[in-house]
Backbone bond lengths (Angstrom), bond angles and torsions (degrees), N, CA, C in turn:
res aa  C-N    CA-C-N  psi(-1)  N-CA   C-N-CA  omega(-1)  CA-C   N-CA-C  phi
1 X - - - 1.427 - - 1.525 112.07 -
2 X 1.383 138.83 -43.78 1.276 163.11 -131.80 1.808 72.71 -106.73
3 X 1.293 139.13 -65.52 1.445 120.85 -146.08 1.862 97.51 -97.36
4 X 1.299 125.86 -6.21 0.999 149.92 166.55 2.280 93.83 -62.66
5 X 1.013 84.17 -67.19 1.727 84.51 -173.60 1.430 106.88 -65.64
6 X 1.230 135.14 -43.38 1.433 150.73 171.80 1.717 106.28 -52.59
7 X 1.034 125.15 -45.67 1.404 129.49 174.85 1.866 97.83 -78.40
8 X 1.114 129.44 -50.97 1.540 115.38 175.32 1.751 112.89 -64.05
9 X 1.226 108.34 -37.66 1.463 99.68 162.91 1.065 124.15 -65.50
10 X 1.914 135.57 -41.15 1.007 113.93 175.05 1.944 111.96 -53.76
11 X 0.984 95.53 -56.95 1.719 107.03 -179.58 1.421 115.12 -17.07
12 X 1.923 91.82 -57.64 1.712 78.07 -175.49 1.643 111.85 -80.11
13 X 1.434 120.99 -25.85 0.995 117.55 -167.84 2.196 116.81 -62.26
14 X 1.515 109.03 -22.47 1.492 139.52 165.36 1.868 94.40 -66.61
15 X 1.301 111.54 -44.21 1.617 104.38 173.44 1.267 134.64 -74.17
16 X 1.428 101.89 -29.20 1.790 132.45 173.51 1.681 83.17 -53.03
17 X 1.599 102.60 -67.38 1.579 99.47 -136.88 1.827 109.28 -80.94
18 X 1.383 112.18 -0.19 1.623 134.07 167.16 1.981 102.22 -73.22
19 X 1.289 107.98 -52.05 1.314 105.23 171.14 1.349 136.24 -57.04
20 X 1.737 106.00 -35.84 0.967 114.75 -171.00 1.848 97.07 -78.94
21 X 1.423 111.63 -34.92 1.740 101.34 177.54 1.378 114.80 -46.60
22 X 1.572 116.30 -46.95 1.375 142.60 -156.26 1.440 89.51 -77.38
23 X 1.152 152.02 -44.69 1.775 154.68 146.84 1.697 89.87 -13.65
24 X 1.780 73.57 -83.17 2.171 83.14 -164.21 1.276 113.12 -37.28
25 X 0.939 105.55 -47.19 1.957 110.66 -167.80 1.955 105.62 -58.31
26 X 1.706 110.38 -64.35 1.130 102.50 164.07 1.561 136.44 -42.93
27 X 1.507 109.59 -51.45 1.287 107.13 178.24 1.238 133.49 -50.27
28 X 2.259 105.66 -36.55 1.377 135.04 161.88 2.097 96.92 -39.73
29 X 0.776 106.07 -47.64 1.528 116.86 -155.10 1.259 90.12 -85.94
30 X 1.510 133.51 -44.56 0.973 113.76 -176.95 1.855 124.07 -81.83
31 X 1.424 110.22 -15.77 1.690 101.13 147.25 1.276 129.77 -78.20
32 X 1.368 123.50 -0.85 1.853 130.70 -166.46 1.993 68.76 -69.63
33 X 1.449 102.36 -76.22 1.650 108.04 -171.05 1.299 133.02 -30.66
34 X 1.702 89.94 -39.17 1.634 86.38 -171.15 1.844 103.12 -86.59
35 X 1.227 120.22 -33.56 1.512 108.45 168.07 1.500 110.22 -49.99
36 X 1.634 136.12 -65.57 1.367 144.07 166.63 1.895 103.79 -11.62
37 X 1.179 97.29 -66.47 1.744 110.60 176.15 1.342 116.60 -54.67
38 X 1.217 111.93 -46.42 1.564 130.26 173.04 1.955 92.82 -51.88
39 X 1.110 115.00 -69.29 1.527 133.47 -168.13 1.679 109.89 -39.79
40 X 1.658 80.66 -53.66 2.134 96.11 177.24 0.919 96.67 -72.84
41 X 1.071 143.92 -9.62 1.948 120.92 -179.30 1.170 103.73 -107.33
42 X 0.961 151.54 -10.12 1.522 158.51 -142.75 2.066 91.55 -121.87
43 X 0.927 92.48 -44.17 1.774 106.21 -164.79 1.457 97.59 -85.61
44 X 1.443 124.33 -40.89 1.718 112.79 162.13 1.091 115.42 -96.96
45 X 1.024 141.35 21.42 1.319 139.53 153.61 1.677 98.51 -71.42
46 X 1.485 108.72 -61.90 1.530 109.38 -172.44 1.651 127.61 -43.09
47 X 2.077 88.68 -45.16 1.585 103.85 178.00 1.822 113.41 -64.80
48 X 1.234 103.36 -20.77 1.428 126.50 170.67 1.708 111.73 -40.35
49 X 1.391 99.06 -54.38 1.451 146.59 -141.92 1.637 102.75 -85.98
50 X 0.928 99.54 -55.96 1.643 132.40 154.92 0.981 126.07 -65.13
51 X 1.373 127.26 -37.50 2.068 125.25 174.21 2.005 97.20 -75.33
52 X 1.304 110.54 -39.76 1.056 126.71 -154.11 2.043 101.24 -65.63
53 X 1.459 84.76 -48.13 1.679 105.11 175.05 1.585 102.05 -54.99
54 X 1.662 131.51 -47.01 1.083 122.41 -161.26 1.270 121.02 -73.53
55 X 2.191 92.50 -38.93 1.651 93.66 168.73 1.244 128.15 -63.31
56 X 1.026 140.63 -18.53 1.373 163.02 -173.48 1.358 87.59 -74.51
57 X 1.595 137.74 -82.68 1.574 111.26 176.88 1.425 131.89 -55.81
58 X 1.395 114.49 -28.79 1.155 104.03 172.20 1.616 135.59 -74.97
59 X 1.556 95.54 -15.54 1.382 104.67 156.81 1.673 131.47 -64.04
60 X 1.513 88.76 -16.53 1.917 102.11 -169.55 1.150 96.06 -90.15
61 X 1.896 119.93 -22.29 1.879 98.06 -156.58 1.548 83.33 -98.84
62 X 1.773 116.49 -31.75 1.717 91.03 173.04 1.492 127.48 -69.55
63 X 1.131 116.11 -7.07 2.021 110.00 174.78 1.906 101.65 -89.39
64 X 1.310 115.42 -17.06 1.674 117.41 153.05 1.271 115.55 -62.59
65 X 1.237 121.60 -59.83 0.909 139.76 -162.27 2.280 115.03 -67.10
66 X 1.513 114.20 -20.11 1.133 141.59 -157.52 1.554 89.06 -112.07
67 X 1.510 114.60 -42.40 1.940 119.19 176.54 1.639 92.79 -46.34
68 X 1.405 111.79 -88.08 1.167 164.90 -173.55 1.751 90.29 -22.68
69 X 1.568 112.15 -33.74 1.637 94.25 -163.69 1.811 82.62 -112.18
70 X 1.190 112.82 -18.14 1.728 99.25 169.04 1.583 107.31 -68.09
71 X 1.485 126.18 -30.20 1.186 120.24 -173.35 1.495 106.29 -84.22
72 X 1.341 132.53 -9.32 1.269 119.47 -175.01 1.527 96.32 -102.62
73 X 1.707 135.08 -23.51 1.202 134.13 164.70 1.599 109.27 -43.57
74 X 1.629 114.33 -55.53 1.262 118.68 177.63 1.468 116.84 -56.29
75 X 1.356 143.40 -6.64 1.372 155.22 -170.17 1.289 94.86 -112.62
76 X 1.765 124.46 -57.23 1.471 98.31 173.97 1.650 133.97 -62.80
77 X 1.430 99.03 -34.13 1.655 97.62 173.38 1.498 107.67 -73.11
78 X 1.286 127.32 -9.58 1.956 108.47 160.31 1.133 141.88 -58.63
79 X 2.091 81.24 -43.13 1.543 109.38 155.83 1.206 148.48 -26.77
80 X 1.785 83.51 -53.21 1.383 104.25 -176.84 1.177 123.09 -86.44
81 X 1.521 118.68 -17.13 1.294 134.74 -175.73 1.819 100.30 -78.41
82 X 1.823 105.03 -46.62 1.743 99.00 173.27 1.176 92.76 -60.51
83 X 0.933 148.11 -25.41 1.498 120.06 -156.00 1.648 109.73 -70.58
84 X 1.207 93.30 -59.15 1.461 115.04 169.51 1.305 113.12 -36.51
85 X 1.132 139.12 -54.65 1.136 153.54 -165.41 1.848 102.68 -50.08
86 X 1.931 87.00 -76.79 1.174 90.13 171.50 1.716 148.08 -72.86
87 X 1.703 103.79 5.99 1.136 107.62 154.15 1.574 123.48 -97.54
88 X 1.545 121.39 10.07 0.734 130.67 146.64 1.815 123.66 -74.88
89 X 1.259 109.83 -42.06 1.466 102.46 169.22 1.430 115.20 -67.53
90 X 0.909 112.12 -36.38 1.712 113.93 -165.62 1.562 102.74 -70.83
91 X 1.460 107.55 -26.68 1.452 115.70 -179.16 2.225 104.25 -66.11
92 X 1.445 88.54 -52.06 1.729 97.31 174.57 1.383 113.43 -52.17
93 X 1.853 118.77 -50.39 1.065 108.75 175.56 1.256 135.56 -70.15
94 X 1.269 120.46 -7.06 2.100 134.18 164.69 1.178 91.61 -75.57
95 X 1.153 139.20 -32.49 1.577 118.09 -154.96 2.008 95.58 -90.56
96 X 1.443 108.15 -43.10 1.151 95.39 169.57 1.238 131.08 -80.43
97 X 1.622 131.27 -6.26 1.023 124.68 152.32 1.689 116.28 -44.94
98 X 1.477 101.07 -52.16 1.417 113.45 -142.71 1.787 92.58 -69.40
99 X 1.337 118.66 -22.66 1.075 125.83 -168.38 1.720 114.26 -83.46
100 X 1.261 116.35 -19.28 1.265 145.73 -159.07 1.995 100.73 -109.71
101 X 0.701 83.92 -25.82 1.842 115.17 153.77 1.364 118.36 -52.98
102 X 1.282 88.29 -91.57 1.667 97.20 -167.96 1.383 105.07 -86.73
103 X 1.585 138.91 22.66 1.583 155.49 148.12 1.749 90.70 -50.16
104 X 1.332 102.74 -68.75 1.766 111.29 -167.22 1.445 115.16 -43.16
């Protein structure tokens, strides 16, 4: 009976010490991951870092870019106002031609 229990103890104690590898091994595995994770966060944080930098100019060249088309709006409506102008004169000057015309 006595070597009966001694042989189940060794057994489990050969099972203890199989588990405990199977620990190590996982746990091993379970920092390979957690550095990897460590790695991905560290590495999009940066790209983060970097999208963030771009919007930031591209926000600057579109509020330039928004000046730039209010200031050329203001050039077309001047435009449009000479324009006017001078199809208004040109309109005065037919009429006094035309009038300067039929004088003869």
């Amino acid at each position: 009976m006595d070597e009966k229990i001694l042989e189940l103890l060794q057994k489990m104690d050969i099972s203890i010490n199989e588990m405990q590898g199977e620990i190590k091994g996982i746990n091993t595995r379970l920092d390979g991951i957690e550095n990897e994770v460590k790695e991905v966060k560290s590495d999009m944080s940066n790209r983060f870092d970097e999208v963030d930098k771009k919007l930031d100019y591209i926000h600057k060249d579109i509020l330039i870019a928004k000046t730039d088309i209010n200031e050329v709006d203001k050039h077309l409506d001047r435009i449009d106002n000479n324009m006017n102008f001078v199809e208004m004169a040109t309109s005065k000057n037919w009429n006094e031609i035309a009038k300067l015309k039929s004088i003869k």
